[in-house]
GURONU-305547 format. One record per atom (N, C-alpha, C): residue in three letters; x, y, z. Coordinates in steps of 0.05 Angstrom, whole numbers, padded with zeros to 5 digits, always signed. Each point is the difference from the previous one (the first is absolute). Layout:
REM GURONU-305547
alaXYZ;...
REM end
This chain:
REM GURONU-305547
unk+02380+01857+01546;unk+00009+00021-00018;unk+00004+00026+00016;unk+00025+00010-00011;unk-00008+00028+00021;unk-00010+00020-00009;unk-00014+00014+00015;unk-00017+00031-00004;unk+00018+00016+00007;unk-00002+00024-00026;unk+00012+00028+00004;unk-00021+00015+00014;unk+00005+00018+00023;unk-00010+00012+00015;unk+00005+00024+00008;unk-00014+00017+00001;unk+00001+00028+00010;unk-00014+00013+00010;unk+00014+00008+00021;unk-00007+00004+00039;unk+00001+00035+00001;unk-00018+00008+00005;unk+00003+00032+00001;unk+00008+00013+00034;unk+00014+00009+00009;unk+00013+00001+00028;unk+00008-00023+00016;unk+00027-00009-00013;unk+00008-00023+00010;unk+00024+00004+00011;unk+00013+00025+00007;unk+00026+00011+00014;unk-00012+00002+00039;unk-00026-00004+00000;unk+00001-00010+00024;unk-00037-00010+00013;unk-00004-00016+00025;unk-00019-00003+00002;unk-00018-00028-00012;unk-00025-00002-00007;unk-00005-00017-00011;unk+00011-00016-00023;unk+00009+00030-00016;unk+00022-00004-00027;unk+00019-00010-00002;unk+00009+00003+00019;unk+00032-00005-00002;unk+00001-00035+00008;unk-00022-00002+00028;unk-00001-00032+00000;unk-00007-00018-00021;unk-00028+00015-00010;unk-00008-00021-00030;unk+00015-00008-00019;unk+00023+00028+00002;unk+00022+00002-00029;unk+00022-00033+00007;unk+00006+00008+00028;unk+00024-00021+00008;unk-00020-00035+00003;unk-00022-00003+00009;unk-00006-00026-00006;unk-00004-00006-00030;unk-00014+00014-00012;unk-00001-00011-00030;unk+00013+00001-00015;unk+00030+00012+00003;unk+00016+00005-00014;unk+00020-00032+00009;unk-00009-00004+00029;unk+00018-00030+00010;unk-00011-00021-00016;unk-00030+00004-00005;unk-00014-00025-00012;unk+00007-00003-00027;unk+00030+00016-00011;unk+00006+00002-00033;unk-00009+00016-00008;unk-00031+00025+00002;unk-00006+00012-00016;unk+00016+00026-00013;unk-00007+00009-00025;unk+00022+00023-00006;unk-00018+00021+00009;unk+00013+00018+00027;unk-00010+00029+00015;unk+00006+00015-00013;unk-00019+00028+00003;unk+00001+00019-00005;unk-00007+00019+00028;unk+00009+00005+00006;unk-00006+00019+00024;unk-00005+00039-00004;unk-00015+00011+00000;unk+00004+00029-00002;unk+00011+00018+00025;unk+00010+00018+00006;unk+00004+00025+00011;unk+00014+00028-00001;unk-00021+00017+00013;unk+00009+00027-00013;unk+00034+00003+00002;unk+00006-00007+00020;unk+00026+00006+00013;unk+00019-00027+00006;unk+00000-00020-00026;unk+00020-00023+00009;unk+00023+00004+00013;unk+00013+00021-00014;unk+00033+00002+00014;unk-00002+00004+00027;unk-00025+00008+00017;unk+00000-00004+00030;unk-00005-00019+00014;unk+00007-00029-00017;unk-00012-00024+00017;unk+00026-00016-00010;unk+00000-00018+00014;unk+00025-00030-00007;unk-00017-00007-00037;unk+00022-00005-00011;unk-00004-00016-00022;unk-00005-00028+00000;unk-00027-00007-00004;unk-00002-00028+00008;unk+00010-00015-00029;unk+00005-00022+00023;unk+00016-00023-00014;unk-00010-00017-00029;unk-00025-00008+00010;unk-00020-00011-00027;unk-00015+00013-00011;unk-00011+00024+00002;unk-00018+00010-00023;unk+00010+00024-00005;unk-00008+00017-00019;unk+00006+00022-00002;unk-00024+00027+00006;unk+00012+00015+00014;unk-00022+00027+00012;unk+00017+00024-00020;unk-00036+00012-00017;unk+00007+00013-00014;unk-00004+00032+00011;unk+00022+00013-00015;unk-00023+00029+00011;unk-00023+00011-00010;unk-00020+00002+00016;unk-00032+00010-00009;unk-00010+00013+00012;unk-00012+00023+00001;unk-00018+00015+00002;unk-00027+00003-00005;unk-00016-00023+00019;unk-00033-00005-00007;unk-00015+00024-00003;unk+00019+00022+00004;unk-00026+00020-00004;unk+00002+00023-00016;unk+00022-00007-00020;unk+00011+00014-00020;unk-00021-00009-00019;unk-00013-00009-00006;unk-00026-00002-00021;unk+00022-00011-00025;unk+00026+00002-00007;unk+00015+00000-00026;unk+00014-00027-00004;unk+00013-00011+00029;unk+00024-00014-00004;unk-00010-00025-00007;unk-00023-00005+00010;unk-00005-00024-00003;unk-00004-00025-00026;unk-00002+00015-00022;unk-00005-00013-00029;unk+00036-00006-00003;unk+00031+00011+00015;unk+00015-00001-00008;unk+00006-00024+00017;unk-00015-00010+00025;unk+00015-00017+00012;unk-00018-00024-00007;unk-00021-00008-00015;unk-00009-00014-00014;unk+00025-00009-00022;unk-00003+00019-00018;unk+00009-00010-00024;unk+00032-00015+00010;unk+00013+00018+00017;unk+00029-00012+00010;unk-00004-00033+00002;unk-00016-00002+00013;unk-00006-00024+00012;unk-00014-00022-00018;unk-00003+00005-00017;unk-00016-00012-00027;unk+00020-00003-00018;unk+00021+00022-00001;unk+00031-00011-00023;unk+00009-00013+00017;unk+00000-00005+00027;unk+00018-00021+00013;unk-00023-00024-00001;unk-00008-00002-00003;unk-00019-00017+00008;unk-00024-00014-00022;unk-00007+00016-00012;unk-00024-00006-00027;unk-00025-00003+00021;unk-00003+00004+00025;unk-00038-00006+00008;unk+00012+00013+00035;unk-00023+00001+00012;unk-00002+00009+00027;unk-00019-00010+00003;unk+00006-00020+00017;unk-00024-00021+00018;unk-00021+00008+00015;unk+00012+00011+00018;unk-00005+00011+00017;unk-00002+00024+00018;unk-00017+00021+00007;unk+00002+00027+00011;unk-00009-00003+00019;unk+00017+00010+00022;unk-00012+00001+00037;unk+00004+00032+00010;unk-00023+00008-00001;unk-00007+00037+00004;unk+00006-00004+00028;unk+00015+00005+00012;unk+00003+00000+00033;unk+00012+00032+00000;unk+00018+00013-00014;unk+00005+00030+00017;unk-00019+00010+00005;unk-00001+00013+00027;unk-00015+00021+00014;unk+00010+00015+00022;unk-00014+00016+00004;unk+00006+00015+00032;unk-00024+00008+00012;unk+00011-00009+00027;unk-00026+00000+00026;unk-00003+00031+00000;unk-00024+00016+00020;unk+00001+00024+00002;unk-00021-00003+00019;unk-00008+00024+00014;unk-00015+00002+00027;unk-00002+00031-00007;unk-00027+00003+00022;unk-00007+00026+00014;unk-00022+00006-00008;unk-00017+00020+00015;unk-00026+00004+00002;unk-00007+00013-00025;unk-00026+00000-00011;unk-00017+00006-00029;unk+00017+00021+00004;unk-00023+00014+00021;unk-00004+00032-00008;unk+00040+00013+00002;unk+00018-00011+00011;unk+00024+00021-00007;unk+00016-00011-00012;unk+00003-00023-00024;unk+00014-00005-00016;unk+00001+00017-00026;unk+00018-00001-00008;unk+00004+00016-00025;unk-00009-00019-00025;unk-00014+00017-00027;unk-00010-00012-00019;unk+00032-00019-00013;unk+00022+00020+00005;unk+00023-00016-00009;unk+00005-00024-00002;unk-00003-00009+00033;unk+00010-00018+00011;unk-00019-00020-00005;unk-00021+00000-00008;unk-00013-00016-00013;unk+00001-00009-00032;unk+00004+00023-00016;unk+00011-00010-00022;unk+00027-00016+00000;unk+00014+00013+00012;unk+00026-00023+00004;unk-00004-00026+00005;unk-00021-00008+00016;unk-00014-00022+00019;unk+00003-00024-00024;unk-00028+00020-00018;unk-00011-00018-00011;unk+00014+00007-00031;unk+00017+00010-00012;unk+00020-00007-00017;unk+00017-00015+00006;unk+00007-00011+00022;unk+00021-00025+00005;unk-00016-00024+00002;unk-00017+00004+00011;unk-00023-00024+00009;unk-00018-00015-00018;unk-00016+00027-00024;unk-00016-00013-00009;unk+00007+00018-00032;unk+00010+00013+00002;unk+00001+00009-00028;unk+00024-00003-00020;unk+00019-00004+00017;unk+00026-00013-00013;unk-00004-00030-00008;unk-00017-00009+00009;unk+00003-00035-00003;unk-00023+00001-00024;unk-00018+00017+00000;unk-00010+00002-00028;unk+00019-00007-00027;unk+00018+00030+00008;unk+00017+00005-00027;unk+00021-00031-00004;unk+00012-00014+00018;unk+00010-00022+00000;unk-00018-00018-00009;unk-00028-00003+00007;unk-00013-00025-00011;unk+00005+00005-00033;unk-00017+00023-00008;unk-00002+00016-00023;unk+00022-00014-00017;unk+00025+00001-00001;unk+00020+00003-00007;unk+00010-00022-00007;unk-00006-00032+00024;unk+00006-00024-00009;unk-00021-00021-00010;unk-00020+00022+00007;unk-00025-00018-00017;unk-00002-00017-00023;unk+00020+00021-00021;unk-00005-00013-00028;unk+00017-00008-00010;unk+00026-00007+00024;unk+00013-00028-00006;unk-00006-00023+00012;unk-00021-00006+00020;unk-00019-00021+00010;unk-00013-00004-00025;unk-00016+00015+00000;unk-00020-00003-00029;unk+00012-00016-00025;unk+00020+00010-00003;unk+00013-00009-00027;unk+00005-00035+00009;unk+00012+00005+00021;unk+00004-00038+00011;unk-00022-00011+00010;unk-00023+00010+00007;unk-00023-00018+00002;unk+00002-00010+00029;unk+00014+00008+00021;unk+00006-00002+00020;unk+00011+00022+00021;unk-00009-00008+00031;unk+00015+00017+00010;unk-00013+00005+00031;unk+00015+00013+00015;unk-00014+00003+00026;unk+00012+00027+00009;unk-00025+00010+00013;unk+00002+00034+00017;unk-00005-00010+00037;unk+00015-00002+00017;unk-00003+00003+00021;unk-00003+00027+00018;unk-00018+00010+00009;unk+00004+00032+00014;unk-00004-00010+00027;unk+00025+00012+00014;unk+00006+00001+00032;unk-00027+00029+00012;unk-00021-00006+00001;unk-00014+00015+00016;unk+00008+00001+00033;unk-00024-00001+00012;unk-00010-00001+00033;unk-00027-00002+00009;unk+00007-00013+00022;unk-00021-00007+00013;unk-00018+00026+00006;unk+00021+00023+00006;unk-00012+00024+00001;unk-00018+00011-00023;unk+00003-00009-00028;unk-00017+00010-00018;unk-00030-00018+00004;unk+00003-00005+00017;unk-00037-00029+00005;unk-00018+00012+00014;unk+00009+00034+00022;unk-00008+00012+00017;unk+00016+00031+00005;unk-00015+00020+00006;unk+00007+00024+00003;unk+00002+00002+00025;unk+00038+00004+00002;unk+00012+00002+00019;unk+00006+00031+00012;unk-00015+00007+00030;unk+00002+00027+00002;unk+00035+00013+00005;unk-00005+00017-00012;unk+00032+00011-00007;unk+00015-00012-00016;unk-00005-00019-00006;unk+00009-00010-00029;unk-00008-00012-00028;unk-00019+00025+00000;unk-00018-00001-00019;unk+00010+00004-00035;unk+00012+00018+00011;unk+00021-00002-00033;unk+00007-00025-00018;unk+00017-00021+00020;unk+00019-00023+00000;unk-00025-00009-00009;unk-00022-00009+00018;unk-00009-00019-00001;unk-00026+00008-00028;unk-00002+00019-00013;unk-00014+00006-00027;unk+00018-00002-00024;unk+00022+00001+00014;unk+00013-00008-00033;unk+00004-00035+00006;unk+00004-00014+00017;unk-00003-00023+00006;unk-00023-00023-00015;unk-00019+00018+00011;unk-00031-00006-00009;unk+00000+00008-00033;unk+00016+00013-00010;unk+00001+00001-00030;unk+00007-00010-00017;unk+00024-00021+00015;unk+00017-00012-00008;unk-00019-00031-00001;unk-00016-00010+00020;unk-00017-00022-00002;unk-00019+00003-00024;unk-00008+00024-00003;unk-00022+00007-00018;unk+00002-00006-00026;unk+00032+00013-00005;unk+00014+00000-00029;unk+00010-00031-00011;unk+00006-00015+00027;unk+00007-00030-00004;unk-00030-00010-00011;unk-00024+00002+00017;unk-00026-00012-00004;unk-00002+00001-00027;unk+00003+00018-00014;unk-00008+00018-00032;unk+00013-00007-00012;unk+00030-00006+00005;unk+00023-00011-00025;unk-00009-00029+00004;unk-00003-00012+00018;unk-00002-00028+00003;unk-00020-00019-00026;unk-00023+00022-00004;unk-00022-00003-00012;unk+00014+00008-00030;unk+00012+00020-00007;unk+00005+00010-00031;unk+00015-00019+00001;unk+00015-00003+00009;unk+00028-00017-00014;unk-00007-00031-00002;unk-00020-00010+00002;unk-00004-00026+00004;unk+00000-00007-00025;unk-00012+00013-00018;unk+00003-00015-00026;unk+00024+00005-00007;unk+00020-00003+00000;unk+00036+00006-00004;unk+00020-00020+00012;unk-00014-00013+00020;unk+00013-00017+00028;unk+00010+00006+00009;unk-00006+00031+00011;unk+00022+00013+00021;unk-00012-00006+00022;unk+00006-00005+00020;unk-00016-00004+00042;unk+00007+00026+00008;unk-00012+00011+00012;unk+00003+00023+00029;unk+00003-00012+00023;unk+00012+00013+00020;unk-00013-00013+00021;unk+00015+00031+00026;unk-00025+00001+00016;unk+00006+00016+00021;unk+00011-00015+00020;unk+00022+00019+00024;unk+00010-00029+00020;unk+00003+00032+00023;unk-00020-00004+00016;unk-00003+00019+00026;unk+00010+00001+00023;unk+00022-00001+00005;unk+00020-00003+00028;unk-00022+00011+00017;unk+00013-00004+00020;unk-00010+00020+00034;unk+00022+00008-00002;unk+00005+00007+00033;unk+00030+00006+00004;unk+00017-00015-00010;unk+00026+00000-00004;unk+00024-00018+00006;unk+00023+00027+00000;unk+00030-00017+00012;unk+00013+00014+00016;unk+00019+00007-00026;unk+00004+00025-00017;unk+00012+00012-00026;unk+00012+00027+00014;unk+00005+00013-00016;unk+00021+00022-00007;unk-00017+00031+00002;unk-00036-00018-00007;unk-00021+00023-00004;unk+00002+00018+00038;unk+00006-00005+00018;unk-00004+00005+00015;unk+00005+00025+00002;unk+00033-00003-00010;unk+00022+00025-00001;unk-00007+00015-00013;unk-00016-00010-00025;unk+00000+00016-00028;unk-00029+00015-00001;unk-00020-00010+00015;unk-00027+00020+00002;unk-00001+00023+00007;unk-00014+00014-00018;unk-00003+00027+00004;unk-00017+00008+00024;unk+00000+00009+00023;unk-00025+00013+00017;unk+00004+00032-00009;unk-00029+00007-00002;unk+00002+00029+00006;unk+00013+00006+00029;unk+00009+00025-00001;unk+00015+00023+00020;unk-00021+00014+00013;unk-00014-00008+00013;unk-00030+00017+00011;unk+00016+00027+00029;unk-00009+00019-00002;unk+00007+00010+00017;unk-00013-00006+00021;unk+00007+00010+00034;unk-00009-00010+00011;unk-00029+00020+00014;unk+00004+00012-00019;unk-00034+00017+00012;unk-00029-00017-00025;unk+00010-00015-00004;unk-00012-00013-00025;unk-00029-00020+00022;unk-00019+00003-00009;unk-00023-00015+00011;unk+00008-00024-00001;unk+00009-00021-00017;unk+00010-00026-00011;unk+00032-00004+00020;unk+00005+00016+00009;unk+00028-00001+00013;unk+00000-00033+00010;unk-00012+00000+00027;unk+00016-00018+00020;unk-00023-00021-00011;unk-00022-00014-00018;unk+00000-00015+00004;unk+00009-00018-00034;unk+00007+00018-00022;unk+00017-00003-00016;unk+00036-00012+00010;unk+00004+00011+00019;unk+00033-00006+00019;unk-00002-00029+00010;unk-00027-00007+00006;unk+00000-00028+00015;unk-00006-00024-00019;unk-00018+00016-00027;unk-00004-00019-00014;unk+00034-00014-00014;unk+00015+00019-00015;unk+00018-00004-00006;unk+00031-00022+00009;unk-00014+00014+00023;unk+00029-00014+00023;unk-00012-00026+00003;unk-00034-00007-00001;unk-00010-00029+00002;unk+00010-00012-00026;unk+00005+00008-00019;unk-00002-00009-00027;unk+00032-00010+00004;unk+00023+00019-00002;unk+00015-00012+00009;unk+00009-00019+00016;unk-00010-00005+00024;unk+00010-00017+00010;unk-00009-00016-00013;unk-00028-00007-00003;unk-00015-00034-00017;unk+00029-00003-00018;unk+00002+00014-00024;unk+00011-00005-00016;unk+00031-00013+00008;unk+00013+00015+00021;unk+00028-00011+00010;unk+00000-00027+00018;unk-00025-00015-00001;unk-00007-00023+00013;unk-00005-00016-00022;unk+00000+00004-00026;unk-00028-00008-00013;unk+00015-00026-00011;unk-00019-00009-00030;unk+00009-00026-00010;unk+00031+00011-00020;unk+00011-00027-00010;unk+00019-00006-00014;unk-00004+00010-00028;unk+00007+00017-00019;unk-00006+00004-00030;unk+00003-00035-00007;unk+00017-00012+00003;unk+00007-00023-00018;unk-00024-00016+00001;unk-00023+00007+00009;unk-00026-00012+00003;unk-00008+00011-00033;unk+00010+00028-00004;unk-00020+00003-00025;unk+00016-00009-00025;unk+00026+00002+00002;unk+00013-00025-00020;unk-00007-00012-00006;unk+00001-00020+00013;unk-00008-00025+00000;unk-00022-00009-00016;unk-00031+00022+00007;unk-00026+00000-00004;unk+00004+00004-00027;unk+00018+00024-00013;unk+00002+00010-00015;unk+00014-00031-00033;unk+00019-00004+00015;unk+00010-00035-00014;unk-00021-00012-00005;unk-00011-00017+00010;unk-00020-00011+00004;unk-00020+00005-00020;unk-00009+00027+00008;unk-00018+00019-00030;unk+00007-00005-00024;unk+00026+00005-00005;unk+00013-00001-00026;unk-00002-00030-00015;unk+00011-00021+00022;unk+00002-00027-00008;unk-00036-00013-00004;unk-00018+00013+00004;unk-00032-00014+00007;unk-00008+00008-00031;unk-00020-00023-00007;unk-00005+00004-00032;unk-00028+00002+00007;unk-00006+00016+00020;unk-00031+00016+00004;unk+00009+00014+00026;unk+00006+00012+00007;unk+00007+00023+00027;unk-00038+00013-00010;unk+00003+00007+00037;unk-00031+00012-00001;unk+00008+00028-00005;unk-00017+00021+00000;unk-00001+00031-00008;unk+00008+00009+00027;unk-00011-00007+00024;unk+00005+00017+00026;unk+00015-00024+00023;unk+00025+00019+00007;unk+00005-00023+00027;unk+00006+00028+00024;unk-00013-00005+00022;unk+00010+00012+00021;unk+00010-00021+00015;unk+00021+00020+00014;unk+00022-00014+00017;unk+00018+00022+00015;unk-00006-00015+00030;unk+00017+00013+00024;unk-00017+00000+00030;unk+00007+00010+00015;unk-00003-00013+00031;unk-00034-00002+00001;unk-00014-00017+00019;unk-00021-00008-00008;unk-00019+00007+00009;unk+00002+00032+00015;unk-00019+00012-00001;unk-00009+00021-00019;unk+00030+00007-00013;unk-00007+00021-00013;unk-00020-00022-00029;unk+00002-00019-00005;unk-00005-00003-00023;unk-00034-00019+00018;unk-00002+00001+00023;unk-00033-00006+00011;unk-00007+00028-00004;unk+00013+00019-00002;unk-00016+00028-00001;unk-00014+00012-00035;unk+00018-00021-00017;unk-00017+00011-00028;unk-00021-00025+00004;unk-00001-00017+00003;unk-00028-00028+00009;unk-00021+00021+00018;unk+00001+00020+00024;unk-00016+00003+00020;unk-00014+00020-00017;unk+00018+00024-00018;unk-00009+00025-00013;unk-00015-00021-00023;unk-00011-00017-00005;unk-00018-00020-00023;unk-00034-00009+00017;unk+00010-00005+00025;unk-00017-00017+00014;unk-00017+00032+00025;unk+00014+00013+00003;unk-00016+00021+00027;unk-00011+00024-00018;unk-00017+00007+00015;unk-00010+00030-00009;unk+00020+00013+00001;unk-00011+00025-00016;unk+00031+00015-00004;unk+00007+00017+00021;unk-00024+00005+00015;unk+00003+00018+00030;unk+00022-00010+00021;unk-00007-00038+00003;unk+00014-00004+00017;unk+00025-00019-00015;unk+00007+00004-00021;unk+00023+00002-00009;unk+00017+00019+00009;unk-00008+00022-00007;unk+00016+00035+00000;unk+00006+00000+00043;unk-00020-00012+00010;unk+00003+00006+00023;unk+00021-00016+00012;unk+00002-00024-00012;unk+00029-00017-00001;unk+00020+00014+00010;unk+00009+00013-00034;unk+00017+00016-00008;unk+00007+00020+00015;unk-00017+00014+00007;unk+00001+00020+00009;unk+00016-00006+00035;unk-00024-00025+00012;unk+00023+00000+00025;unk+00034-00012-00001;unk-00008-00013-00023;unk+00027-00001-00004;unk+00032+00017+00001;unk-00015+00021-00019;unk+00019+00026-00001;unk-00012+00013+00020;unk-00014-00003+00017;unk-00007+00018+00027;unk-00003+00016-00011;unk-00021+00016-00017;unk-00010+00014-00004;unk-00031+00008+00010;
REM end
């Protein structure tokens, strides 16, 4: 049978791949972005324009999709944006922006198609977190708290919605090689800034991992799979295999010489 589905940032990145395999496997896509007319019109699904952090649009791209459709199967919260830079000189802004795309827009979207799951007695919420939300990553502490919010909010819906037969399920990439590279925000530190040069090295390390890193079509795939399983578990991490021995070691070590890990890691 096919599932109607709707993908929140699927004009590029994780989104855009999930949109084009599940939309190959027959399903009817829905793809969101703020700015479609700046991307190719894909072929099989349709990408709507949305604004996750307009708090408004979202009850309109439900219902659209409910006259075409009568039910929405399925919701996969994947828009976000990466962000960097040290506590003390980020702006309170740039954090609400953070976490209005990250963790507070995908609220108002759950909100919104909830109680046409409900009404069908069925249904599934997938949220594209990170591995980064499992651990507080220095200088990218922002990302990785709205990340960690996003597991939290899955944990909690997973539990309400059970009597309804809706599933949650969190799915925590590491790296893989996307569009986020280009599209992350770093702060502009000046260079008399205490955080200067070892904020410059962290960054440029991040980059490169990432321009090495794994294939998105890994989380497709994972993501199929999910959809098709008539018990998917609540949490799957996935991606290169240290990053994901590093949420196992932060379970098993003191937290001292956890952090000291970390810390030589980022050569700090």
């Amino acid at each position: 049978m096919k599932k109607v589905i709707l993908i929140t940032g699927a004009s590029s990145g994780f989104g855009r791949v999930i949109a084009e395999k599940l939309s190959k496997e027959g399903n009817i896509v829905y793809g969101t972005s703020r700015n479609p007319e700046n991307y190719p019109k894909p072929k099989k699904y349709k990408l709507l324009k949305f604004d996750i952090t307009s708090f408004v649009e979202s009850e309109n791209i439900v219902k659209k999709i409910v006259n075409e459709n009568k039910r929405i199967d399925v919701l996969i919260n994947n828009a976000g944006i990466g962000f960097t830079g040290p506590i003390e000189e980020i702006s309170i802004k740039d954090v609400k922006r953070v976490f209005d795309t990250n963790f507070f827009g995908h609220i108002d979207v759950v909100q919104s198609v909830l109680p046409i799951m409900r009404k069908n007695k069925s249904g599934l919420l997938i949220n594209i977190t990170s591995i980064a939300g499992y651990q507080g990553i220095p200088f990218g502490s922002i990302y990785s708290s709205s990340k960690a919010s996003m597991e939290h909010l899955g944990e909690a819906l997973s539990m309400e919605l059970n009597q309804f037969g809706i599933k949650v399920v969190n799915i925590a990439p590491g790296d893989y090689k996307t569009e986020i590279i280009n599209n992350r925000n770093d702060s502009n530190l000046e260079k008399n800034s205490p955080y200067y040069d070892v904020y410059r090295k962290c960054i440029e390390e991040w980059s490169l991992n990432m321009s090495k890193s794994r294939n998105p079509v890994e989380i497709a795939n994972l993501v199929n799979n999910i959809i098709k399983s008539r018990n998917p578990r609540i949490h799957y991490i996935i991606g290169p295999f240290l990053q994901k021995f590093s949420v196992f070691l932060k379970k098993i070590l003191p937290e001292k010489i956890y952090q000291r890990l970390l810390m030589n890691h980022y050569k700090l």
